[in-house]
N, C-alpha and C positions, 0 to 999 in steps of 0.2 A: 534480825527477825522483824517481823513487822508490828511496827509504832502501834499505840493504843490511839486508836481514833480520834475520841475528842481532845486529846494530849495536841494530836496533831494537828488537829484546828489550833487549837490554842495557840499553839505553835506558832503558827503562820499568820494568826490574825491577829496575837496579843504579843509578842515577844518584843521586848523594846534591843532587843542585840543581835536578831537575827541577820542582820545584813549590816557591814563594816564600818557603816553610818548609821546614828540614831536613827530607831523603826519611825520611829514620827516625820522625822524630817525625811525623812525615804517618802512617808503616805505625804507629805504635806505636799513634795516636791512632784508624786505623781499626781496629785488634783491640780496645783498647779496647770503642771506643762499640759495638764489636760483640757484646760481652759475653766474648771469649776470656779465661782466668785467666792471673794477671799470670808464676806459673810459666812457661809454654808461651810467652807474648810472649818474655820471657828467654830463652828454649832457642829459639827461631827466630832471634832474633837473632845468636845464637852460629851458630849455621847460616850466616846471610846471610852472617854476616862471613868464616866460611870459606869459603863456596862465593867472594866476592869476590876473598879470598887466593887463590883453586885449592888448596884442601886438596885433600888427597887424599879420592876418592870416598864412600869407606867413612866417613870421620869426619862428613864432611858430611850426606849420604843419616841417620846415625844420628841428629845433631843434632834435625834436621828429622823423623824419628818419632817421637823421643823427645817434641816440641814436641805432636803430634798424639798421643801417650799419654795426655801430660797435661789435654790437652782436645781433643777429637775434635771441634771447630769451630772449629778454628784453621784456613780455609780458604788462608790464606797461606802455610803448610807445603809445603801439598799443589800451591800455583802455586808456590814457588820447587824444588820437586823435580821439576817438569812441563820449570824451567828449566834445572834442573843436569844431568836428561838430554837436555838438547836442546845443552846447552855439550859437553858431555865424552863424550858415547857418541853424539851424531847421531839419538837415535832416537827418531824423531817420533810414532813411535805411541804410545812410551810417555809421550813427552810428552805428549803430546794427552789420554792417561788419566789421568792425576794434575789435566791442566786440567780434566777432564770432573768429577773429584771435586772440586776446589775450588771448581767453579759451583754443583755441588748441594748446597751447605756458604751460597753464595752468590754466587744469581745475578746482581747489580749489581757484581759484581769485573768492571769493565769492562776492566782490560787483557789480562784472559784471551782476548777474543772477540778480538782484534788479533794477539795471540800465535797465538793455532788458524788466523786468516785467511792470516797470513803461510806457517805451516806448508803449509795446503792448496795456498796458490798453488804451494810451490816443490814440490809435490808433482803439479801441471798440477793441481789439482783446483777448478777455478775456479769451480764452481757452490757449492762448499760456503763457499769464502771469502767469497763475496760473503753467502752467505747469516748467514756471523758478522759480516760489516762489516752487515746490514740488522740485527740482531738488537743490535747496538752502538745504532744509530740509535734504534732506541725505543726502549732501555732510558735511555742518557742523548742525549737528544736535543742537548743542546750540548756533544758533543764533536766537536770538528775533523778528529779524526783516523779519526773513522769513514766519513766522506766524502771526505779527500786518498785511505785506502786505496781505497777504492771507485773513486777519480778513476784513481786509479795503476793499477790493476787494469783498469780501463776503457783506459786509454792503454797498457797490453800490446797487448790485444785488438782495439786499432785501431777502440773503440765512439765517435768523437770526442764525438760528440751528450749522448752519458751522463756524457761523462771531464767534459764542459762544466760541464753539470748541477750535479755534485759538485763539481767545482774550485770554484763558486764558491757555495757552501754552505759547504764548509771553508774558504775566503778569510773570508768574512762573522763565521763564529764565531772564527778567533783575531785577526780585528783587532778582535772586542770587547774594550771596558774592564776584564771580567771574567777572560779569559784573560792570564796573564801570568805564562807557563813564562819562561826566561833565553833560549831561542832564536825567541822569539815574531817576530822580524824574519826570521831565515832561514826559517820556516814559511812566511809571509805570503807570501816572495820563489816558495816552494816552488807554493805555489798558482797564483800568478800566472802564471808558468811553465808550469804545465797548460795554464790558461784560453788563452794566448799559442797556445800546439801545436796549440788544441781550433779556434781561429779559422783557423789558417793549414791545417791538414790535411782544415777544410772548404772552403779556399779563398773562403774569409772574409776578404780581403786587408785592406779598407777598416778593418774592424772590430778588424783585427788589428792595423794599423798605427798609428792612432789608440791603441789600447788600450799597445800597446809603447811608443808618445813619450811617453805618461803615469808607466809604473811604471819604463820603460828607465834614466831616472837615478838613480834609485834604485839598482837592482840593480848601475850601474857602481859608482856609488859606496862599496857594499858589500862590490863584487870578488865578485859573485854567482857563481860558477862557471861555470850556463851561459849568463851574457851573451855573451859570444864569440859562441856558435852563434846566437842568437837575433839580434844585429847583422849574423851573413853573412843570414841568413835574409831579416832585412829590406832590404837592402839588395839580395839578388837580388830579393826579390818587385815594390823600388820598379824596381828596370832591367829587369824581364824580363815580368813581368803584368801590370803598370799600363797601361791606358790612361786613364783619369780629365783630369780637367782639375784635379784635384787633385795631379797626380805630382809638379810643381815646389814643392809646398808640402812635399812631403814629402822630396824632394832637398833643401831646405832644413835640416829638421828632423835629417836623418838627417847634414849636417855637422859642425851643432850636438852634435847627441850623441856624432861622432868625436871630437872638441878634446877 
């Protein structure tokens, strides 16, 4: 289902485990190779780390200009000030404007276009999100997470066909070998999930059901969150739509997976 927004910033902007290497040394190693001066890497950090504490506004906010004093392509400045006012004052325009400086600093800072999509959605602005989750997709074409949004975004809007599409684009790219954040299993389950909804709300029963006896134990096992609903689901779809001559195969199946 789709992530609670500012979780999902957080996520991306604050997690020190998201990526198989320390998050820091990940941001230090992209200022780096990016040419920012070792000054300015120093003084954003001191930033990160207050805005992590909740300093208070003013110390933070200075941190982080002081960062972009020192070298005015330190485009990571200007994304975690895009973050600190989206934390502490709600305000998404001006978040949105410090994201808009950080992309023309550098355009391939892919978790900005995720941050501006989330904004616009919860803004109803759903033409323009969709339009940073398309602009995610060709810049890096094997991110997951430009297509679960688009999926999730699709499954507001009730576009089952499209939610499909994308579910399982981003299923494809985090069960690759390459991909391997710490929550790479809940992701997987995350997808699947859609793909699950995208079957059943086209009334895709067969495809639907087949599809859930496969990933379903899994997901029990995992204590996936919404296994539950997804078990009433199948279980009204096998007693109440089915007429197949497969329905007893699936009254079977659908035992097996209560035990």
């Amino acid at each position: 289902m789709k992530r609670n927004t500012l979780k999902i910033i957080l996520f991306l902007i604050l997690s020190v485990c998201s990526f198989s290497i320390n998050y820091d040394e990940y941001l230090r190693k992209e200022l780096t190779d990016f040419g920012v001066r070792k000054n300015s890497i120093d003084t954003f950090f001191q930033g990160k780390k207050a805005l992590e504490e909740m300093a208070p506004i003013n110390e933070i906010e200075a941190l982080f200009f002081k960062a972009i004093e020192l070298d005015k392509r330190n485009y990571m400045a200007y994304q975690y000030l895009g973050t600190e006012a989206l934390i502490h004052d709600r305000d998404k325009n001006k978040s949105i404007e410090y994201y808009k400086k950080s992309l023309k600093i550098n355009p391939k800072n892919f978790e900005i276009y995720l941050n501006m999509g989330y904004i616009y959605e919860e803004e109803g602005n759903y033409e323009m999100a969709f339009k940073e989750y398309e602009k995610l997709k060709k810049i890096v074409p094997n991110s997951p997470e430009s297509y679960y949004a688009a999926a999730s975004l699709n499954f507001k809007l009730g576009k089952f066909s499209n939610m499909l599409n994308d579910a399982q684009k981003a299923l494809k790219l985090y069960e690759s070998p390459s991909y391997n954040l710490d929550m790479k299993e809940k992701y997987i389950m995350d997808a699947q999930f859609l793909i699950l909804v995208s079957f059943f709300e086209q009334e895709k029963y067969e495809e639907a059901l087949n599809y859930f006896f496969i990933v379903g134990p899994n997901m029990k096992k995992n204590n996936f969150d919404s296994f539950p609903k997804l078990l009433n689901v199948a279980t009204e779809v096998i007693n109440t739509k089915l007429e197949s001559k497969n329905k007893k195969i699936y009254e079977e199946k659908l035992k097996k997976i209560k035990r």
